[in-house]
C-alpha positions as CSV (number, residue, x, y, z in Angstrom):
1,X,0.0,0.0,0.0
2,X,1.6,3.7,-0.8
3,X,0.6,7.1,0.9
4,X,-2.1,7.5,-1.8
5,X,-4.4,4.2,-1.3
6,X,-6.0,3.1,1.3
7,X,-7.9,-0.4,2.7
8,X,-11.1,-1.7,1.7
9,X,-13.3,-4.3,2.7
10,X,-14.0,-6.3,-0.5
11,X,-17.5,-8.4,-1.3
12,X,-15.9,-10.7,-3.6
13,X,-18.5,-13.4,-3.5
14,X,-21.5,-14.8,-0.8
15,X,-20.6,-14.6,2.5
16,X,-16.7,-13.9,1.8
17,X,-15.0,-10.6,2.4
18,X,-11.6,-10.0,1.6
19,X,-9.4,-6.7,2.7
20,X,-8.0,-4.8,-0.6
21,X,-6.6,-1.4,-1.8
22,X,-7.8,1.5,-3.3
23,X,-6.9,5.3,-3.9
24,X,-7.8,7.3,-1.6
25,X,-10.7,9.1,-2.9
26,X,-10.7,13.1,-4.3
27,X,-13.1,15.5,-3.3
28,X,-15.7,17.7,-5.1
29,X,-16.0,21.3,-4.2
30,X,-18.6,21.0,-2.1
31,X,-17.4,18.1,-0.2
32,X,-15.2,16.7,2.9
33,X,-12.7,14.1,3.2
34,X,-13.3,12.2,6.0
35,X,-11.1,9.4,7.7
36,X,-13.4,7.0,8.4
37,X,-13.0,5.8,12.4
38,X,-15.8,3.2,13.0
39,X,-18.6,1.6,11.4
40,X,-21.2,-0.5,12.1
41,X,-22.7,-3.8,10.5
42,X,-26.5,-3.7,9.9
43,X,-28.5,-6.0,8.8
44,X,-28.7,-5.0,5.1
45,X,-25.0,-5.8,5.0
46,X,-25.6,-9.1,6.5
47,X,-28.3,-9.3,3.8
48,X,-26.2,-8.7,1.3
49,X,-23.2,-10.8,2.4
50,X,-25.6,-14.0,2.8
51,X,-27.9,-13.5,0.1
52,X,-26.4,-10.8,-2.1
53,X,-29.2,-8.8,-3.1
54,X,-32.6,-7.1,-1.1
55,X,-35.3,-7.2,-3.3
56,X,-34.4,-6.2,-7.2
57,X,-31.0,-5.0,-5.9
58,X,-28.3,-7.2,-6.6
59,X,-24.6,-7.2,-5.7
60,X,-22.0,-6.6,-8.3
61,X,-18.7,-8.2,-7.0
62,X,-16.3,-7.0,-5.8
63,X,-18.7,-4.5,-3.2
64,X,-17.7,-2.8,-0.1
65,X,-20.6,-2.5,2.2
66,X,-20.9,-0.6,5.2
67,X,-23.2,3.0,5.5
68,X,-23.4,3.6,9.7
69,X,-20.3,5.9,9.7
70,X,-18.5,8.4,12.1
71,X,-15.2,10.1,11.5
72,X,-12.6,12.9,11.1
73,X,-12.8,15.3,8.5
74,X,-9.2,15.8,6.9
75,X,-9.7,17.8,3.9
76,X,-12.7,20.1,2.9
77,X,-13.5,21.1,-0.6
78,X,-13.4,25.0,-1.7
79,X,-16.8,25.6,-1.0
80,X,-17.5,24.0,2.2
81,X,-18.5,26.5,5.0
82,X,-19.6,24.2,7.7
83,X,-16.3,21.7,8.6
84,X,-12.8,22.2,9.2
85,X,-9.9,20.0,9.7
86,X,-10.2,17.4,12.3
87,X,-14.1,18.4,12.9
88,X,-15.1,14.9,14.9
89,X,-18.7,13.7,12.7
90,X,-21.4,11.3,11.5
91,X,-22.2,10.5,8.2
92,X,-25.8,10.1,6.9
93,X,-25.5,7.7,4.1
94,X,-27.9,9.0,1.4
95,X,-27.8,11.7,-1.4
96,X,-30.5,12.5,-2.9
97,X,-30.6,14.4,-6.3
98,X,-32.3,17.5,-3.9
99,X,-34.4,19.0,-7.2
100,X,-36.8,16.2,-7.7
101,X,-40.4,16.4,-5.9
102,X,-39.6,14.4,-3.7
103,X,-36.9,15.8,-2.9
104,X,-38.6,19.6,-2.3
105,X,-41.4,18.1,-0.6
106,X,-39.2,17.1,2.5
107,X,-39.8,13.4,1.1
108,X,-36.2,13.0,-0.2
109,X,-35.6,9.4,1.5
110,X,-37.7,8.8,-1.7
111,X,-35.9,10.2,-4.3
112,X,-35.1,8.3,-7.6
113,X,-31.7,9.7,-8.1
114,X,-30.3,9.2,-4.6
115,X,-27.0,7.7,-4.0
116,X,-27.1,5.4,-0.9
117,X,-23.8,4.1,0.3
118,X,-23.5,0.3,0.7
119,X,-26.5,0.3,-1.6
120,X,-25.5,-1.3,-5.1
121,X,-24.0,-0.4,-7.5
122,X,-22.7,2.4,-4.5
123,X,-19.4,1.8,-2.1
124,X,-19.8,2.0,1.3
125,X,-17.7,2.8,4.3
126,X,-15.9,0.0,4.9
127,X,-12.7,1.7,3.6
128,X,-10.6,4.0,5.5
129,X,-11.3,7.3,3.9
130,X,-15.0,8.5,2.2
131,X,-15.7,11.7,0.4
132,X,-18.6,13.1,1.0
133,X,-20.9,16.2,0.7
134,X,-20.5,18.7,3.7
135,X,-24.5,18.9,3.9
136,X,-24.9,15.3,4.7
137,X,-22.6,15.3,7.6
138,X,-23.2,16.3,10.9
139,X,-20.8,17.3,13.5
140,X,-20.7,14.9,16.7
141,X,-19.9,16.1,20.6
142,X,-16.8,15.4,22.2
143,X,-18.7,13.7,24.9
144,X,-20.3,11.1,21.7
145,X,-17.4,8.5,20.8
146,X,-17.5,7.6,17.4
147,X,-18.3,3.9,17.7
148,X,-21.9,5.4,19.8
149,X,-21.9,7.9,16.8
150,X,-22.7,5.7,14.1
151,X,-25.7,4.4,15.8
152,X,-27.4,7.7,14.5
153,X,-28.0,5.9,11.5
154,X,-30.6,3.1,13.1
155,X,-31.6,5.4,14.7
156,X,-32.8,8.1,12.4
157,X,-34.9,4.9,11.1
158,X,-36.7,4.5,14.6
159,X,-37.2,8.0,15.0
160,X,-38.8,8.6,11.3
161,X,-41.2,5.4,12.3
162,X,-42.4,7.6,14.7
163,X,-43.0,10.6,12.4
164,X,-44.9,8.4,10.3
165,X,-47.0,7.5,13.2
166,X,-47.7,10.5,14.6
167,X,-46.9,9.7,17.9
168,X,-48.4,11.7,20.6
169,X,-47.1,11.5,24.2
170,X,-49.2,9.4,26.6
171,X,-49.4,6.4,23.5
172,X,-49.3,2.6,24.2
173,X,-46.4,1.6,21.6
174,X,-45.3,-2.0,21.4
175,X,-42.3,-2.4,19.4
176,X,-41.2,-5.9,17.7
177,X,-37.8,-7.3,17.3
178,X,-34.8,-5.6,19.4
179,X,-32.2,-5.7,16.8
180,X,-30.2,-2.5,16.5
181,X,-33.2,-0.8,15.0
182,X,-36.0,-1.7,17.2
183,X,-33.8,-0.9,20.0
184,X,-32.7,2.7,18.8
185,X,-36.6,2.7,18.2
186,X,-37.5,2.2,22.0
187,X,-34.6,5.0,22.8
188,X,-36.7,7.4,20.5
189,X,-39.9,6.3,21.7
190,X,-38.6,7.0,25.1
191,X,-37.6,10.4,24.5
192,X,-41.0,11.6,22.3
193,X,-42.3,10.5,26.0
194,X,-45.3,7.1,25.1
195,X,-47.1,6.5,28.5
196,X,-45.7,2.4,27.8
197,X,-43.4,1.0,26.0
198,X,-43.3,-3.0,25.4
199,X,-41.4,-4.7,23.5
200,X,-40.3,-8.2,22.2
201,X,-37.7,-10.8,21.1
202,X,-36.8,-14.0,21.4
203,X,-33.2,-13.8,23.4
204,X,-33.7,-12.4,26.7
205,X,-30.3,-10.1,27.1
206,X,-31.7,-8.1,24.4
207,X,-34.7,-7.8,26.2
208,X,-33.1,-6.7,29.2
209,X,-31.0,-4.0,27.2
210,X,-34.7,-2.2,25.8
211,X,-35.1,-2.5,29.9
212,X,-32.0,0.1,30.1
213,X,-33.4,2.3,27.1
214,X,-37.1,3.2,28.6
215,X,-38.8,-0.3,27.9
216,X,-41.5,-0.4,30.4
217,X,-42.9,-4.6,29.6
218,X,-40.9,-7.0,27.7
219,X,-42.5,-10.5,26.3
220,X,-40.1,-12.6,25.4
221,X,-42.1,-14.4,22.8
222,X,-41.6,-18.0,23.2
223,X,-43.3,-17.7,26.7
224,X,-45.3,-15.1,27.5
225,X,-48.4,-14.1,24.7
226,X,-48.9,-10.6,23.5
227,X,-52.0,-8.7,24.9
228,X,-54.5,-7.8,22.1
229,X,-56.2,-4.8,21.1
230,X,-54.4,-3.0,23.2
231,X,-51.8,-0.8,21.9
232,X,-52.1,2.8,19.6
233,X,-49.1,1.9,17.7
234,X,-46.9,-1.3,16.8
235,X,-43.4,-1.4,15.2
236,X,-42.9,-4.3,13.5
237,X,-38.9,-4.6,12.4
238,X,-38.8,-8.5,11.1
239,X,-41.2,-9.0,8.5
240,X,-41.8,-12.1,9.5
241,X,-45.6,-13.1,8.9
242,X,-46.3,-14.4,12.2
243,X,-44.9,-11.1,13.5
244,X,-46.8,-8.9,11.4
245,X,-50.2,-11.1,12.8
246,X,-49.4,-10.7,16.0
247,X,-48.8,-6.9,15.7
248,X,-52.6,-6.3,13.4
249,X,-54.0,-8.4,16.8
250,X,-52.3,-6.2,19.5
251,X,-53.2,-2.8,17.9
252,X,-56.6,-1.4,19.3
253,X,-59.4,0.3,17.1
254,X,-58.1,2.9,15.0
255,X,-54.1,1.7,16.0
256,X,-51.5,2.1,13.6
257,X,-49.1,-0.5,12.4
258,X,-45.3,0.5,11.3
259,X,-43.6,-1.9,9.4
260,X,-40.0,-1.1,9.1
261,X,-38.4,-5.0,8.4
262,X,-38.1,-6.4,4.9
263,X,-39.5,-9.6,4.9
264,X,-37.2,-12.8,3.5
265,X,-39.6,-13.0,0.6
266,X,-41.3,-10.5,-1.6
267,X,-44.9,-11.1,-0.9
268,X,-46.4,-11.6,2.7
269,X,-50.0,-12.5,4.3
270,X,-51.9,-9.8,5.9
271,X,-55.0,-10.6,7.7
272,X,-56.6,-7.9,5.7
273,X,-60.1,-8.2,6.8
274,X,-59.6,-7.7,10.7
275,X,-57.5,-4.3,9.7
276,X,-60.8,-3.4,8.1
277,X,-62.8,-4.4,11.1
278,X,-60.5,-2.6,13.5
279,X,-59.4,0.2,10.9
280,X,-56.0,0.3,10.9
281,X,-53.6,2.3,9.6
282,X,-50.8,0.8,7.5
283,X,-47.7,2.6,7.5
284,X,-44.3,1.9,6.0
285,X,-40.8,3.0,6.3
286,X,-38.4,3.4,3.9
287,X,-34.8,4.9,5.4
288,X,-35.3,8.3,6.8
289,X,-35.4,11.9,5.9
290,X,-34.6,14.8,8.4
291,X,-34.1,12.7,11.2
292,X,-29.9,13.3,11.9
293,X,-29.8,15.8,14.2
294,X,-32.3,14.9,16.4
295,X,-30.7,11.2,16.7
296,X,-27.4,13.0,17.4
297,X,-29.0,15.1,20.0
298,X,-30.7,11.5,21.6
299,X,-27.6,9.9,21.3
300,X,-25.9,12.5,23.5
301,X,-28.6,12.4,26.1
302,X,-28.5,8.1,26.2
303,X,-24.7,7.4,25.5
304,X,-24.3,6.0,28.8
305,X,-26.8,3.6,27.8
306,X,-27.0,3.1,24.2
307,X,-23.2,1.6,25.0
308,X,-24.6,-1.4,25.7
309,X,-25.7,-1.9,22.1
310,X,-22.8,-2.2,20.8
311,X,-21.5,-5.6,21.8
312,X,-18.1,-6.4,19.9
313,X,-15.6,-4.8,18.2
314,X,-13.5,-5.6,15.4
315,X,-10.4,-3.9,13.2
316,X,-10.9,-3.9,9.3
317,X,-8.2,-6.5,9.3
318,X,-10.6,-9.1,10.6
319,X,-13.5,-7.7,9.0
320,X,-14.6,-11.6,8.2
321,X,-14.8,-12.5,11.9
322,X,-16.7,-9.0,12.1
323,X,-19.3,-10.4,9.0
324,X,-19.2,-13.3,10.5
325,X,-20.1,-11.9,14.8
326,X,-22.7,-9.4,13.3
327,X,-24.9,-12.7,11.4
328,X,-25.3,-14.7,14.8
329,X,-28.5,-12.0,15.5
330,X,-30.1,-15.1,16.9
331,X,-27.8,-14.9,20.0
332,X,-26.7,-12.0,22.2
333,X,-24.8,-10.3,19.5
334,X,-26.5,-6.7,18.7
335,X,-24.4,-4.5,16.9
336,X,-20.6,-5.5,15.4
337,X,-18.3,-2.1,15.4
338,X,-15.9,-2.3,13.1
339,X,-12.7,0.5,13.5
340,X,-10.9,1.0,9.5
341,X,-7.8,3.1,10.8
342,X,-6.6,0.7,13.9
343,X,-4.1,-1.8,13.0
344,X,-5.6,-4.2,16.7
345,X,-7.4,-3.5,20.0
């Protein structure tokens, strides 16, 4: 490797991952250079490492995934106003073409044109320098480490579930599935102050973790059964069918379900005539738009807690034990760190 390339974590086929080189990337104008300092694994890497595609979107090998990022800015473009050199921030992955209607309506998590890291044919941040443009990165606290940083990114998903459902303080919310995102939903949840907040899984340490981050019941599924029309709003993060029928019978008259997990297949089973009977709102979410700052802002209040999430660490040198750690979500594993610019820990 010479002082103008950098490493990469290379997709080069299912479910292997192999470290490369690249040149460091240039910068546009309007963008910052940023040395990448952690990142973590979400589950649409692990999709596309184990499947190698989500939906219509198929991997092109090689690919380098990653797109939960925090880092160090070490160059800035000629027109940047906001950053300087060695400005600590977090990087929200997706660029949309800001013209479209989308776009200008607020909507721009929609756009056609947007360019998504980790999202094929797009690299992600599992290399040890990104470029970037400045008004897609957000300046972290001192007091935020940069591994907690790039939990902004699930959690900017929780937190635009919530837009979508309107929620009001003094809500009943049960929230489904306390992977990474479900769990940076109950933090949210929390915070935009619900009267209860339940929640479920399967593996009881994660269970105990939602405890930590305002969870006020937690089922775990295998024993204990969900109370029905009950709650004013559901999160559903799986996409599993027998989730998604337990969720349209725990919602009360009028609830709203909020399905944020893509199922396994394209087409699932929805019991379509009790949401008719019980009129209930069907809501989807797709990314996030305008949710960064106020994630950063939550993230500051809850590091102490939010800590917990993060449950191993790995360098980029050993990035297919950290593939590898962040597919057991079965177990207690929640959220795989992975630092690009440490040589060990």
């Amino acid at each position: 490797m010479n002082a103008l390339e950098m490493k990469v974590a290379n997709l080069v086929e299912l479910s292997k991952v192999e470290v490369g080189y690249e040149e460091i990337p240039s910068i546009a104008p309007n963008e910052v250079l940023i040395k990448v300092e952690a990142v973590g694994i979400c589950g649409s890497d692990i999709h596309y490492y184990k499947h190698g595609h989500i939906g219509k979107r198929t991997v092109q090998y090689p690919h380098i995934q990653g797109h939960e990022c925090a880092g160090t800015v070490v160059e800035v473009g000629s027109h940047v106003t906001k950053f300087s050199i060695g400005d600590r921030v977090a990087v929200e992955p997706g660029v949309p073409c800001r013209t479209c209607e989308k776009c200008r309506s607020g909507k721009y998590n929609l756009c056609d044109e947007v360019v998504f890291l980790s999202t094929p044919p797009y690299k992600g941040t599992l290399r040890q320098y990104i470029n970037h443009p400045e008004d897609y990165v957000f300046s972290i606290p001192d007091s935020l480490t940069f591994e907690e940083a790039t939990l902004a990114e699930p959690l900017s998903v929780g937190i635009h579930a919530l837009n979508r459902a309107n929620l009001k303080p003094g809500m009943k919310v049960l929230i489904m599935g306390m992977g990474p995102v479900g769990l940076m939903a109950v933090a949210a949840t929390n915070y935009f102050n619900a009267e209860e907040i339940a929640v479920t899984d399967m593996v009881s340490h994660k269970l105990e973790v939602a405890k930590s981050l305002g969870a006020t019941q937690t089922i775990e599924v295998s024993k204990q059964e969900i109370v029905e029309n009950y709650f004013d709003v559901v999160i559903e993060t799986s996409g599993a069918e027998q989730a998604l029928a337990s969720a349209v019978n725990s919602l009360k008259k009028g609830g709203k379900l909020v399905s944020i997990g893509f199922p396994r297949q394209q087409n699932v089973t929805l019991d379509l005539t009790t949401m008719l009977q019980k009129e209930i709102d069907l809501l989807t979410v797709y990314r996030y738009a305008n949710a960064f700052p106020l994630a950063i802002k939550i993230l500051n209040k809850l590091k102490d807690i939010t800590s917990n999430i993060i449950t191993s660490t790995y360098v980029l040198d050993d990035i297919s034990g950290a593939m590898e750690k962040a597919c057991e979500t079965h177990l207690d594993t929640i959220k795989v760190i992975v630092y690009l610019n440490e040589s060990s820990l």
